[in-house]
C-alpha positions, 0 to 999 in steps of 0.5 A, a space after each residue: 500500500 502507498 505510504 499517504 503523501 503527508 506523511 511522506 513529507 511529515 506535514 499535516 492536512 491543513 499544512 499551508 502550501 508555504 509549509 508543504 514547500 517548505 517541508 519538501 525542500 527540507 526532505 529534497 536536500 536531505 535525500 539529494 543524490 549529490 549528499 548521498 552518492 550511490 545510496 539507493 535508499 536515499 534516491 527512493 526516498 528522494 522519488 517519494 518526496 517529489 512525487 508527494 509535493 508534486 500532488 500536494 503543491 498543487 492546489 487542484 491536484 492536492 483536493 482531488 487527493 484529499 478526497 479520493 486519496 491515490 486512486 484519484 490518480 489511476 489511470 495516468 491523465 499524463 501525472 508522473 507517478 511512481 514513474 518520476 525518473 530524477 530528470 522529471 524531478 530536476 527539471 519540474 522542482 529544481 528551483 525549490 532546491 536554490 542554491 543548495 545545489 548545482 541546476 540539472 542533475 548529473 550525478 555531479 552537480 554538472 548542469 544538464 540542459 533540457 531538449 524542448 517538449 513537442 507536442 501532438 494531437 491524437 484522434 480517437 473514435 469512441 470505440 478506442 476510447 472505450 478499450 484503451 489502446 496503444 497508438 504508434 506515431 511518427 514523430 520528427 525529433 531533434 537529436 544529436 547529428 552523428 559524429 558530433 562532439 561537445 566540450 564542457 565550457 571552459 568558462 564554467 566548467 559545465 555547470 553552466 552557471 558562474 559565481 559572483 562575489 559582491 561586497 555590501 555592506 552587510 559583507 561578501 554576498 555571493 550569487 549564481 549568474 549564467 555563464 555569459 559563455 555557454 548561455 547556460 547550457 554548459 557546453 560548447 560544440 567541437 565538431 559540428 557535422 555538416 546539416 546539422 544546427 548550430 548545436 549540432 542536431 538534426 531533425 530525425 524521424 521516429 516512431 513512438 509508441 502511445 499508451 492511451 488508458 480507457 476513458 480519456 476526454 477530449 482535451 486531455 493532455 498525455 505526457 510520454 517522458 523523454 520523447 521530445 526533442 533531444 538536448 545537446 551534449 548530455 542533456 536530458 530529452 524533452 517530453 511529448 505532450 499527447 492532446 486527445 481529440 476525440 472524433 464525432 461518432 455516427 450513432 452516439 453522443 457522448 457526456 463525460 461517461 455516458 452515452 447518448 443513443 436517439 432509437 427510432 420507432 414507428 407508430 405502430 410500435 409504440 402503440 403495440 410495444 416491440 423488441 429492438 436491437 441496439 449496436 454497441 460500441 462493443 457487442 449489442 443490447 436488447 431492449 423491450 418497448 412497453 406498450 404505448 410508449 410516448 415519444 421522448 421516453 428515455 431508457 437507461 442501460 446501466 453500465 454500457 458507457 465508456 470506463 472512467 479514466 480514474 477507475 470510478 466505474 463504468 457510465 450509461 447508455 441512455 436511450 432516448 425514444 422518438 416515436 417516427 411520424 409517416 409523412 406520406 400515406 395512402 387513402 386507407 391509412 389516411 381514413 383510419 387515423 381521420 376515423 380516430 380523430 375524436 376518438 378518447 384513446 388518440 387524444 393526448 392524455 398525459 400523467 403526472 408522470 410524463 414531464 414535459 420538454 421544458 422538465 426534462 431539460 431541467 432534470 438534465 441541467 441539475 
């Protein structure tokens, strides 16, 4: 079982966002990779940490856990996880460590710059949202052009920063600037192949493999750690950023979990009462027509929605009924309803129990 986030970073449930920082810098600089060299313990605790303030020290995420607690984050909806490596945790906190430390991690505290993250849209019919599926892309990424060679900048050693002393009145005061040299990126290029950038790279073509969880929305966002652009030297990789785009099905409408599905049936089978078939997005269902049924009738199949991308369940299929009007008919069909004109059962008699248009939207609405 997960050990609960607070506890993680031994905080209270009412901890200010001030104090939940607080407390992670505290248990980020005692687990630092750069204090304790090759400790494996050391460097889980340091994962747990981050991935604590990473919910806790955001206010959308931090009430979502407080009151689902993790399964609030099954299911993926692009949060890091358990799967934060230290490049994520270096890169998305690393200004909460100040000056404590070196920029990136790199085992050394050497600088290490970070390639840009790309960004793409994926399609998906609800048949795929409804299963989960594994999308393969190509996508064209930056990387290192082959034969190139980098150097740490003299300048600054590779941190890409340098130290400036300054004397105040309150005595020496010493800060971290970026290297005038490098623009902060702690290397120079040696050798730079023909056709590549200035920072020796190239666009290359890559096909990457997308894990898409059940249930996702349309604009949702999906991170795919270190499929973005490369970096230079040994910097670490951006990421790929996967905006969900979600295709106009032919038969359904979707809202959040649920399905909407418009069933049309003739006079005559809403008078008698019939058996239909309905075509899921997997497999089909049989539903039973009451004699008499008014059109607008809206029938639930529980559980034939699409899953929650959180594991909460499984939506509704709602079915709505329209009761189908001929618009053309033949002399005797004409006289058999011009018959029936005055007659008590044609005319509209509605209970208290049939709502009308306006209630019905009033429900939908509440």
């Amino acid at each position: 079982m997960k050990e609960d986030y607070y506890d993680v970073l031994g905080v209270s449930k009412n901890a200010s966002e001030a104090e939940i920082k607080k407390a992670y810098r505290k248990k980020a600089i005692q687990y630092h990779p750069d204090k304790n060299p090759g400790d494996a313990t050391a460097e889980a605790n340091f994962k747990k940490a981050a991935e604590a303030y990473e919910v806790l020290g955001d206010a959308q995420k931090k009430a979502k856990y407080d009151q689902y607690g993790h399964a609030a984050f099954e299911g993926g909806q692009g949060f890091g996880g358990g799967s934060m490596n230290m490049e994520d945790i270096f890169s998305q906190f690393g200004d909460i460590f100040g000056g404590a430390f070196g920029g990136g991690f790199s085992g050394g505290g050497q600088r290490r710059s970070k390639g840009s993250d790309m960004r793409i849209r994926v399609k998906l019919t609800l048949e795929e949202i409804a299963k989960g599926v594994e999308k393969k892309i190509k996508v064209p990424r930056k990387v290192q052009a082959p034969g190139v060679r980098y150097s740490n900048c003299s300048t600054c050693n590779g941190r890409g920063q340098v130290m400036k002393v300054t004397n105040t009145i309150l005595g020496r005061m010493q800060t971290a600037t970026t290297c005038p040299s490098c623009g902060g990126s702690g290397h120079s290029i040696l050798d730079r192949p023909p056709g590549s950038d200035a920072q020796g790279m190239i666009t290359q073509e890559e096909t990457v493999s997308i894990k898409i969880p059940a249930g996702v929305e349309e604009g949702m966002q999906l991170k795919v750690t270190g499929k973005g652009n490369n970096a230079p030297a040994q910097g670490i990789s951006g990421d790929l950023l996967v905006l969900i785009e979600e295709l106009t099905h032919e038969r359904f409408v979707r809202e959040s979990n649920h399905l909407h599905y418009d069933l049309y049936v003739s006079i005559s089978e809403a008078v008698l009462g019939a058996s239909k078939e309905i075509k899921l997005l997997d497999g089909k269902a049989r539903i039973k027509l009451e004699a008499g049924i008014q059109s607008g009738k809206t029938l639930r199949l529980r559980g034939k929605g699409l899953p929650s991308v959180n594991g909460y369940g499984t939506g509704d299929l709602l079915v709505h009924v329209n009761v189908w009007t001929p618009r053309v008919m033949n002399k005797e069909q004409k006289d058999f309803f011009q018959n029936n004109l005055e007659d008590d059962n044609f005319k509209p008699n509605p209970e208290k129990s049939d709502k009308s248009f306006f209630e019905k939207v009033k429900d939908m609405f509440s």
